[in-house]
C-alpha positions as CSV (number, residue, x, y, z in Angstrom):
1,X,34.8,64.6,68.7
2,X,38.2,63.8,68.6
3,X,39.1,60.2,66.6
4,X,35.3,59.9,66.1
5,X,36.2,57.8,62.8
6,X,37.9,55.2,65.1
7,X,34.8,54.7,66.8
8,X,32.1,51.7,66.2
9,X,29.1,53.0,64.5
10,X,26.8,52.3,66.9
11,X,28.6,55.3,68.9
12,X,29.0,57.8,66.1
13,X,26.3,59.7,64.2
14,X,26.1,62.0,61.4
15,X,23.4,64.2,59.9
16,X,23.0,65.7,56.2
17,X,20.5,67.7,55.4
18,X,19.6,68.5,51.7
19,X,16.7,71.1,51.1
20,X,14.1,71.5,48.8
21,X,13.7,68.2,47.4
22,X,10.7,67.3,45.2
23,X,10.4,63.9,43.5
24,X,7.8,63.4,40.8
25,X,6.5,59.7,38.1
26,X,6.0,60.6,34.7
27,X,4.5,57.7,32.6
28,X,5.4,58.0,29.4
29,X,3.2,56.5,26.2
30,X,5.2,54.8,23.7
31,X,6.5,57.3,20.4
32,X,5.3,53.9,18.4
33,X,1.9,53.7,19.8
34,X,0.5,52.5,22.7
35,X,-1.1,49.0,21.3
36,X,-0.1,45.8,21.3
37,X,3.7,45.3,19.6
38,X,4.2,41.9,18.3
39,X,7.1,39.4,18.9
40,X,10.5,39.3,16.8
41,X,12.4,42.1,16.4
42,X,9.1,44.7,16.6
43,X,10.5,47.9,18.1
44,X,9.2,50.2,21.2
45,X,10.7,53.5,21.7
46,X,10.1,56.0,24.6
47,X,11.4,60.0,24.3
48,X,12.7,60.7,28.0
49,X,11.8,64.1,30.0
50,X,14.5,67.0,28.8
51,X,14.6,68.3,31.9
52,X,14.7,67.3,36.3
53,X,17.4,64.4,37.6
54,X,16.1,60.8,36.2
55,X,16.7,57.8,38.7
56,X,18.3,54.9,35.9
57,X,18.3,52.4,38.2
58,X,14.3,52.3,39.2
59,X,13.0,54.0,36.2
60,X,11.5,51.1,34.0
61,X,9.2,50.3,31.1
62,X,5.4,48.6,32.3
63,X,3.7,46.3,30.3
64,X,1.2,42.8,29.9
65,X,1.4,40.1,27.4
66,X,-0.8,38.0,25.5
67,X,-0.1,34.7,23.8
68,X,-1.6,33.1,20.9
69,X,-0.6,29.8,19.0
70,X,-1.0,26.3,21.6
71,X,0.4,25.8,24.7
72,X,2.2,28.7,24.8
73,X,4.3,29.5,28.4
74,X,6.4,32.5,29.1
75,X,10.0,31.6,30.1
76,X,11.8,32.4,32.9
77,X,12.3,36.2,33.1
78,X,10.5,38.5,31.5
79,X,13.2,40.1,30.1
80,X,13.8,37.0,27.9
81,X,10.9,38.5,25.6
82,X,13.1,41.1,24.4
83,X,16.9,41.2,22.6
84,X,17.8,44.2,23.1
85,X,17.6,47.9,24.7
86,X,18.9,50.6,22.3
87,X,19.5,54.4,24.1
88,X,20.6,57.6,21.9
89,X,20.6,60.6,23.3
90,X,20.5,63.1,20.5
91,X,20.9,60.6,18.2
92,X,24.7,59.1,19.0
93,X,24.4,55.3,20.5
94,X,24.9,55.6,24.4
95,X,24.4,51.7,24.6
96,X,24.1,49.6,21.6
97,X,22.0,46.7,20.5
98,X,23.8,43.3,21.1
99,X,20.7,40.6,20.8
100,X,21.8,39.3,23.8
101,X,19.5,41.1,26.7
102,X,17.5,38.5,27.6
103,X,20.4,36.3,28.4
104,X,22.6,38.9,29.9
105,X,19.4,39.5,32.7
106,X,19.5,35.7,32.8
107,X,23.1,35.5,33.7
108,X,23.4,38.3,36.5
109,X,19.8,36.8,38.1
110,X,21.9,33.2,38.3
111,X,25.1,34.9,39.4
112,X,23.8,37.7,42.0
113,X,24.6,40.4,39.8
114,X,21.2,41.6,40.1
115,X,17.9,40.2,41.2
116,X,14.7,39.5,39.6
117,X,11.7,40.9,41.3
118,X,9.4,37.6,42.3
119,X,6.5,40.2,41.3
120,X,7.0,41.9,38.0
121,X,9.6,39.9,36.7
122,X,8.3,36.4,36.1
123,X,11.2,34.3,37.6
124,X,9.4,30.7,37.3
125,X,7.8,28.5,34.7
126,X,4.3,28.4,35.6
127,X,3.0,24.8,35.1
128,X,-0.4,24.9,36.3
129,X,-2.3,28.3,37.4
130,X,-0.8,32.0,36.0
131,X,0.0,34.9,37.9
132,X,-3.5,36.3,38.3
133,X,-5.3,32.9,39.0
134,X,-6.3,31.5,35.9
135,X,-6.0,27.4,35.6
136,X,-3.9,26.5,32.6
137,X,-3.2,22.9,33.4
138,X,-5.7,21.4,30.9
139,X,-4.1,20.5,27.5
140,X,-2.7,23.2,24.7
141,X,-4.3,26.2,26.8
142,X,-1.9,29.4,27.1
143,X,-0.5,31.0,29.7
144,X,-1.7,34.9,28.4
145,X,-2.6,38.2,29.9
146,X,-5.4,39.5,27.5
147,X,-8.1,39.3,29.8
148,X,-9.0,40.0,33.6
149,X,-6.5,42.0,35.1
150,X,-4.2,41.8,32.1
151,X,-6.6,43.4,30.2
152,X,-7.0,46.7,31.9
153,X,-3.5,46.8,33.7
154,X,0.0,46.2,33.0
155,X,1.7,43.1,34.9
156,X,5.0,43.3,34.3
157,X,8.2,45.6,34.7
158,X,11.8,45.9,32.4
159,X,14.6,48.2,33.1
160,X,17.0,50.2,30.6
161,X,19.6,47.0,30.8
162,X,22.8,47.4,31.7
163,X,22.7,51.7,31.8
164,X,20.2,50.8,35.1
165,X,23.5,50.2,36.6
166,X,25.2,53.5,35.9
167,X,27.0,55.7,38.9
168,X,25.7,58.2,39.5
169,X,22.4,56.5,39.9
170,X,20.7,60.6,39.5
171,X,21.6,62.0,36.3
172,X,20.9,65.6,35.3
173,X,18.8,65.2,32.0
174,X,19.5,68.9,31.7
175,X,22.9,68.1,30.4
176,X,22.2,65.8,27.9
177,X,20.7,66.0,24.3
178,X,17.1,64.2,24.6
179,X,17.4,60.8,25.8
180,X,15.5,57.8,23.6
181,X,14.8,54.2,24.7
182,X,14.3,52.1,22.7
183,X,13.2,48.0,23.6
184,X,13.3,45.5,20.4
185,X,11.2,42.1,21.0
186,X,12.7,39.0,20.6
187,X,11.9,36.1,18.3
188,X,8.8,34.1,19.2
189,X,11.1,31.0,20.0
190,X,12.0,32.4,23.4
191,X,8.9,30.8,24.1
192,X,7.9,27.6,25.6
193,X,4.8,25.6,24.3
194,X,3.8,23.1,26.2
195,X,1.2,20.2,24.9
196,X,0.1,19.6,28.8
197,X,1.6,20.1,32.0
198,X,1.5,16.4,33.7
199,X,4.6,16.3,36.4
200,X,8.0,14.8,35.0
201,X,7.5,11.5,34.7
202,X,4.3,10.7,33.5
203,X,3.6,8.6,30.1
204,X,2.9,12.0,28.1
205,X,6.0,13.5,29.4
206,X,6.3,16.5,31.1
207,X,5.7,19.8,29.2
208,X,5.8,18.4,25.9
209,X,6.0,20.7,23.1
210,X,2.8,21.4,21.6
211,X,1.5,21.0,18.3
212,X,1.5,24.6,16.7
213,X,3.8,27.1,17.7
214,X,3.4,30.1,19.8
215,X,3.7,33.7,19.3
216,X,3.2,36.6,21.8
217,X,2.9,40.5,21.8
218,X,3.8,43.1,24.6
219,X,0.2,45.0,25.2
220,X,0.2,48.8,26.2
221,X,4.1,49.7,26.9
222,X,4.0,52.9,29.0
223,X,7.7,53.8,30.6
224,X,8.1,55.2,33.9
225,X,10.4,57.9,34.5
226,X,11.1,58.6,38.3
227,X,12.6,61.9,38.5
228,X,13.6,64.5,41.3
229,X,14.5,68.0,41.1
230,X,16.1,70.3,43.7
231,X,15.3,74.0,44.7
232,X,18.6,75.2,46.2
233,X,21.1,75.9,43.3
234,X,23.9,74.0,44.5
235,X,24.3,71.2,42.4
236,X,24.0,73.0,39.3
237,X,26.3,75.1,40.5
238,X,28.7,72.2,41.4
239,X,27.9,71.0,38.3
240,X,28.8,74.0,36.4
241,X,31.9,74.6,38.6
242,X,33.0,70.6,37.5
243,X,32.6,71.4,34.1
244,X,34.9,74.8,34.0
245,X,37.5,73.0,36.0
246,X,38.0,70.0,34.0
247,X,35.8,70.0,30.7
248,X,33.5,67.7,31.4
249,X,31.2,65.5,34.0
250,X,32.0,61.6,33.9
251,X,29.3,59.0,34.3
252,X,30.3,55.5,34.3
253,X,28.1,51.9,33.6
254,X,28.8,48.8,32.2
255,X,28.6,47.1,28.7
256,X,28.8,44.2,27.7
257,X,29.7,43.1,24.2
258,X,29.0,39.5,22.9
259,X,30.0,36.7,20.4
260,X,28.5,34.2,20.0
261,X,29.7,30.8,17.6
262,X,29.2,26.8,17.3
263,X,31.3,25.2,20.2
264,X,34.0,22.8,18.9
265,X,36.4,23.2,21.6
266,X,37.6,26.6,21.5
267,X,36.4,29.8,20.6
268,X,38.5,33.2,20.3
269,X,37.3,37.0,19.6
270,X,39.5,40.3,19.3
271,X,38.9,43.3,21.5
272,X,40.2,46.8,22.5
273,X,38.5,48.3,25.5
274,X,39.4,50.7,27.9
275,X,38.6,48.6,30.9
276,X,37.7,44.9,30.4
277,X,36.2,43.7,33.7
278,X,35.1,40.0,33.4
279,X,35.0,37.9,30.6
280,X,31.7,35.0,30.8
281,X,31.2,32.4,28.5
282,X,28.2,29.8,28.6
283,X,26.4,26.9,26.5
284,X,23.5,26.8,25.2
285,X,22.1,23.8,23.1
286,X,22.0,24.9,19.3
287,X,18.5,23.5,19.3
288,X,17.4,26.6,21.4
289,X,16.6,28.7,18.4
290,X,13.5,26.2,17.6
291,X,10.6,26.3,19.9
292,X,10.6,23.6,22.7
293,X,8.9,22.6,25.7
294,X,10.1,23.4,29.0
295,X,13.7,22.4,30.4
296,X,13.2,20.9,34.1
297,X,15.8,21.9,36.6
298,X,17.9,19.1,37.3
299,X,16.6,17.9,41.3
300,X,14.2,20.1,41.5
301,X,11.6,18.9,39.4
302,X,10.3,15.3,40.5
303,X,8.3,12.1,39.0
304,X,4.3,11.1,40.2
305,X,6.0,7.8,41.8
306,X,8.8,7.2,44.1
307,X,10.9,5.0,41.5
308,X,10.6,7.9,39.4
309,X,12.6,9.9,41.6
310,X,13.2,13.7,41.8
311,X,14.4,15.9,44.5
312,X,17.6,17.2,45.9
313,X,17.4,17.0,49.5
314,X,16.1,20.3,50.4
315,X,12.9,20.4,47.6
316,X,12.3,16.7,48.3
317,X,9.4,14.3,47.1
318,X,6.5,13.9,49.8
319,X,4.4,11.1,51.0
320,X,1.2,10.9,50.6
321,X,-2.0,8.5,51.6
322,X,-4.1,7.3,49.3
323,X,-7.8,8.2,49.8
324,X,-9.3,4.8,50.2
325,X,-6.8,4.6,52.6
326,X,-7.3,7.4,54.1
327,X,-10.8,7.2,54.6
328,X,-10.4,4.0,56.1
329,X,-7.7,5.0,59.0
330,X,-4.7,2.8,57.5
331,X,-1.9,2.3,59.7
332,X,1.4,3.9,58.5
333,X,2.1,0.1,56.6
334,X,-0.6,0.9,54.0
335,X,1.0,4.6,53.4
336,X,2.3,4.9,49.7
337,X,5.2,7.4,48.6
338,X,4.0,9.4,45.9
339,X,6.7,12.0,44.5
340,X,4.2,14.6,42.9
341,X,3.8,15.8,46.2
342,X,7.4,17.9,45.8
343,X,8.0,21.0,43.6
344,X,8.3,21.0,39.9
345,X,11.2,23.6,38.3
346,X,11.5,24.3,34.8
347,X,13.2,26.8,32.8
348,X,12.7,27.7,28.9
349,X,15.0,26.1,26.5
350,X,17.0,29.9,26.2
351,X,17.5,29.8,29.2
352,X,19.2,26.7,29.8
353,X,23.3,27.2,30.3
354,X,24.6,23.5,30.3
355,X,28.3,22.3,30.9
356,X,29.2,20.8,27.5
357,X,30.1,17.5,28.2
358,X,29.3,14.3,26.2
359,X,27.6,12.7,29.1
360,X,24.7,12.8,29.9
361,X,23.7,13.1,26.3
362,X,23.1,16.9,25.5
363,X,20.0,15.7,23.4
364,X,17.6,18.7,22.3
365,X,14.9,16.7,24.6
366,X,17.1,16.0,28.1
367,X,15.3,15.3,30.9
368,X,12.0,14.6,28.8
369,X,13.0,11.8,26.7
370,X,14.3,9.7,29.4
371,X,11.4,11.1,31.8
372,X,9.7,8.4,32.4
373,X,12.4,5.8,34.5
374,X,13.4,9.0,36.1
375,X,16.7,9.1,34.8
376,X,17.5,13.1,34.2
377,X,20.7,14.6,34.1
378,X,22.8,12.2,35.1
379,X,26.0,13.1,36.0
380,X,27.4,9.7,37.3
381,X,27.5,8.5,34.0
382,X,30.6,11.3,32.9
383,X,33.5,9.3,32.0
384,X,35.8,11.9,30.5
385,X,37.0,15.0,32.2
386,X,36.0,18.4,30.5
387,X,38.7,21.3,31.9
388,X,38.2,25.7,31.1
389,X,41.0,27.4,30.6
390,X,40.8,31.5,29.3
391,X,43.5,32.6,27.3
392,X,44.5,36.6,27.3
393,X,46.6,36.6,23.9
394,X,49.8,34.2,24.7
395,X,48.8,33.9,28.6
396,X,46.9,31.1,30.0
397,X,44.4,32.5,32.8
398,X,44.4,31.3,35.9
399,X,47.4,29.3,34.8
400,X,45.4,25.5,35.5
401,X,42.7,24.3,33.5
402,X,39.7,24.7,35.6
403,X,37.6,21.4,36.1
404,X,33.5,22.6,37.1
405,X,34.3,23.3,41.5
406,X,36.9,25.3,40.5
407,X,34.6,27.3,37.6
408,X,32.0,27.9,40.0
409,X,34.6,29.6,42.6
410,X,36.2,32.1,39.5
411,X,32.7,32.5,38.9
412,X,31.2,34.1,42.4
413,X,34.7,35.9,42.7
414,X,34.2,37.6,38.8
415,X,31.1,38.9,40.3
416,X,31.8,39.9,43.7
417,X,28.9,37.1,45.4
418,X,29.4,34.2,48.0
419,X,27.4,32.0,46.1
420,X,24.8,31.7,43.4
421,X,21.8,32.7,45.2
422,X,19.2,30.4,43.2
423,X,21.5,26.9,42.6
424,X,20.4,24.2,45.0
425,X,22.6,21.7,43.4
426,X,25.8,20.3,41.8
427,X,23.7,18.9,39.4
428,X,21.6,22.0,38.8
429,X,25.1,23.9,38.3
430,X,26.3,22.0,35.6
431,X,22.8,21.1,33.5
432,X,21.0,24.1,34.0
433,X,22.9,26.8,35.1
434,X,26.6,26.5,34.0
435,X,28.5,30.0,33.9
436,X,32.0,30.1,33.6
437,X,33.5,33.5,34.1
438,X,36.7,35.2,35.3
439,X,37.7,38.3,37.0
440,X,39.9,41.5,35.7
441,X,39.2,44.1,38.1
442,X,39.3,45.2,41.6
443,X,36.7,43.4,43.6
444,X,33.7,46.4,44.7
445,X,31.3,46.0,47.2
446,X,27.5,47.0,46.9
447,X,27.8,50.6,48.2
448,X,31.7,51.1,46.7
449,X,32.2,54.1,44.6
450,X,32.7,52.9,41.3
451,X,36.6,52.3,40.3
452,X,37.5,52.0,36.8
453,X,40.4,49.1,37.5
454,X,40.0,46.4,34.4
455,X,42.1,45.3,31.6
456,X,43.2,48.1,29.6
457,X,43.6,46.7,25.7
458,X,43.1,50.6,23.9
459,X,47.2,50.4,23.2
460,X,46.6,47.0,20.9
461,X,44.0,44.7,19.8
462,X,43.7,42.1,22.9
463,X,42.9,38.1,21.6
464,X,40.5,36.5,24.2
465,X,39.6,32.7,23.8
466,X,38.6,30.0,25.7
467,X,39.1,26.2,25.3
468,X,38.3,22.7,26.4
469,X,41.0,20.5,27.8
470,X,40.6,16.9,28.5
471,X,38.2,14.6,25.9
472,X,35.1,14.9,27.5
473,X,34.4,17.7,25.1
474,X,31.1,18.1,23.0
475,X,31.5,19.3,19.6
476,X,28.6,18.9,17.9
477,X,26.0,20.2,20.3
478,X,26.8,23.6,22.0
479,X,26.5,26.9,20.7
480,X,29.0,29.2,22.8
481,X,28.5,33.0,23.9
482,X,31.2,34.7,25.4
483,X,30.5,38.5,27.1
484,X,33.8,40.9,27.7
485,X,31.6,43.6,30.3
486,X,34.0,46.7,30.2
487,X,33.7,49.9,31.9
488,X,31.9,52.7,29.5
489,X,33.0,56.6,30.3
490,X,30.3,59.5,29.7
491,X,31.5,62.0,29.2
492,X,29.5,65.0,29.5
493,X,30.4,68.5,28.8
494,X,28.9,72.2,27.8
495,X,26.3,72.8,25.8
496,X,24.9,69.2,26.0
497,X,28.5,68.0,24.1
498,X,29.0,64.4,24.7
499,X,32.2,62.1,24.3
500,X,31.6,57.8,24.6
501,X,34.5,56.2,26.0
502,X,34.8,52.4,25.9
């Protein structure tokens, strides 16, 4: 039809048709064993399939946890069990280690980057029964998964990082040398140990940390490779054709590398990078390398009275009758406000991103320490303006000091969202999760073909830095972590040959 294009999609059509498609699961046993691996920096590595088209993006490692210790919880995300995914494929680095996956996953859930699955991914604090019904609200009892279900299934689901995100999604593992994955566990102070879980408020705090600390393990890792392969030749052939005509087939995914340093106002790194898309810095309390109890989020986590306050507005407080009352018929005079009836949020102390002001005091204990009168994160005690401003060497960027509305704008433009799909509050924003990133690139929608269009630094070594501006600054507290994601070229060519460009 003539002009078809021009017309509205309810009044066009299309058909493809693609023959000779099989798909196929492979679960793949672990090269290290296929028992329990412990916490901090234990390694599990998986050899991939040699041949058939591997789906990145759904193929994913399955596993359950146990705990041991007192009080142990599991924080939010399970990713934030591990540091790190290392892949090789014939033993050259296709994505390197950086220590910082658990907080990278953490960051794109916040930001809408990617989303956590409510079922295998743990994206809540569980205060008082676990994910297969077992009570754990009693004092020092752990939230673990080696027995019931846990003990004869695996519960939760990781991907490959930031390589699940590569385009094409379907890669040929016929081209490639043979593919390893490899997950390293992170140190047992990602976790949360909790001496009881009373609601925020009460005269044994909320959470409190318990008295020994916790370790956990990750319990019979198997990875799951979805693959598909196709009868008809002609995507080899295309394949092969791309390869005479040009040298090589291009894959392209994002990396992010990290640094991380005390916060005292500023911090600057060097970097050369083909394509520098964002640049993401956040705060984290230096206290978060030590074990702690859990973090509420800031109005959504309420008190057991009404002076004790809690609530936002949308997760509110309840009221409640008493039951002598109750029983009795009371008129609506005798009805009491009691705020446990409203939701309790927390969040493990690595996972906190806080903005790094002086006030409210960025103890290691916020929220818990002044629990009780229900005074928790503050924010109408700030007295002193805290400003962001990036720097790209001698170039201020954007070219005003950003105060936190104007952060949270950059932010949702650096990653191509509306808003931060989980952030119910101002307050929530800057105690719990503060971001503060900015964009380089051309904005890309979620079915765009992929466009390499960030900062290109190859030509010199770029300085990147970021800094306070106004005295509201806190220097003492804050560890900083800045991420530069870049663009990462595959290059693939005959005879398995491989070139990295990043």
């Amino acid at each position: 039809m003539e002009n078809s294009g021009s017309l509205p999609s309810s009044l066009s059509f299309a058909l493809s048709v693609v023959q000779g498609v099989s798909t196929n699961a492979f679960s793949i046993p672990s090269s290290t064993g296929q028992g329990s691996v412990a916490g901090g920096g234990s390694s599990i590595k998986f050899n991939l399939p040699t041949t058939g088209i591997m789906d990145f993006k759904t193929s994913k490692m399955t596993f359950s946890v146990s705990t041991a210790g007192s009080g142990a919880r599991i924080p939010t995300n399970i990713e934030s069990l591990f540091s790190s995914c290392r892949i090789t494929a014939g033993g050259q680095t296709i994505c390197q280690a950086n220590n910082l996956y658990g907080l990278i996953k953490n960051i794109n859930y916040n930001t809408g980057v990617e989303h956590c699955d409510d079922v295998l991914g743990h994206p809540e604090v569980l205060d008082v029964v676990q994910l297969d019904g077992k009570v754990i609200k009693a004092d020092d009892v752990n939230e673990s998964y080696d027995s019931g279900v846990g003990a004869v299934s695996r519960m939760f689901a990781v991907d490959m990082g930031e390589i699940a995100r590569i385009s094409p999604q379907l890669v040929s593992l016929d081209l490639l040398p043979q593919i390893q994955v490899e997950f390293i566990t992170a140190p047992n102070n990602v976790l949360i140990s909790a001496k009881s879980t009373d609601p925020r408020g009460s005269s044994t705090k909320s959470f409190t940390i318990a008295n020994s600390g916790a370790t956990f393990t990750i319990d019979r890792p198997h990875f799951v490779a979805n693959c598909y392969s196709l009868l008809s030749s002609s995507y080899a052939q295309a394949v092969r054709q791309r390869i005479e005509d040009i040298g090589y087939l291009t894959l392209v995914y994002p990396q992010s590398l990290g640094f991380t340093q005390n916060w005292v106002g500023n911090s600057q790194f060097s970097l050369a990078a083909n394509s520098v898309k964002k640049l993401t810095s956040v705060w984290r309390l230096r206290t978060h390398t030590t074990q702690r109890g859990a973090i509420p989020i800031a109005g959504r986590c309420v008190g057991i009275s009404a002076a004790m306050g809690g609530g936002n507005g949308k997760e509110g407080a309840g009221f409640v009758v008493s039951t002598s009352d109750a029983t009795n018929g009371s008129s609506a005079a005798t009805i009491t406000p009691v705020c446990a009836q409203g939701e309790r949020k927390y969040q493990g102390a690595v996972n906190r991103m806080t903005w790094p002001n002086l006030l409210p005091l960025g103890s290691a204990e916020t929220g818990m320490a002044s629990a009780d009168s229900g005074i928790f994160a503050n924010y109408n005690t700030t007295t002193d303006a805290l400003d962001l401003q990036w720097s790209l060497n001698s170039a201020q960027y954007p070219q005003f000091p950003m105060n936190p509305a104007d952060v949270l704008v950059q932010v949702n433009r650096a990653n191509d969202v509306d808003k931060m799909p989980d952030c119910a509050s101002f307050q929530e924003f800057l105690q719990n999760k503060f971001v503060c990133a900015v964009k380089l690139d051309l904005p890309k929608g979620k079915y765009d073909k992929p466009c390499v269009s960030g900062l290109s630094t190859t030509s010199q070594n770029a300085f990147f830095g970021i800094r306070s501006v106004g005295s509201g600054n806190d220097a003492n507290l804050f560890e900083n972590t800045i991420l530069a994601e870049t663009d990462v070229m595959w290059r693939v060519g005959a005879n398995k040959q491989m070139e990295i460009i990043n």
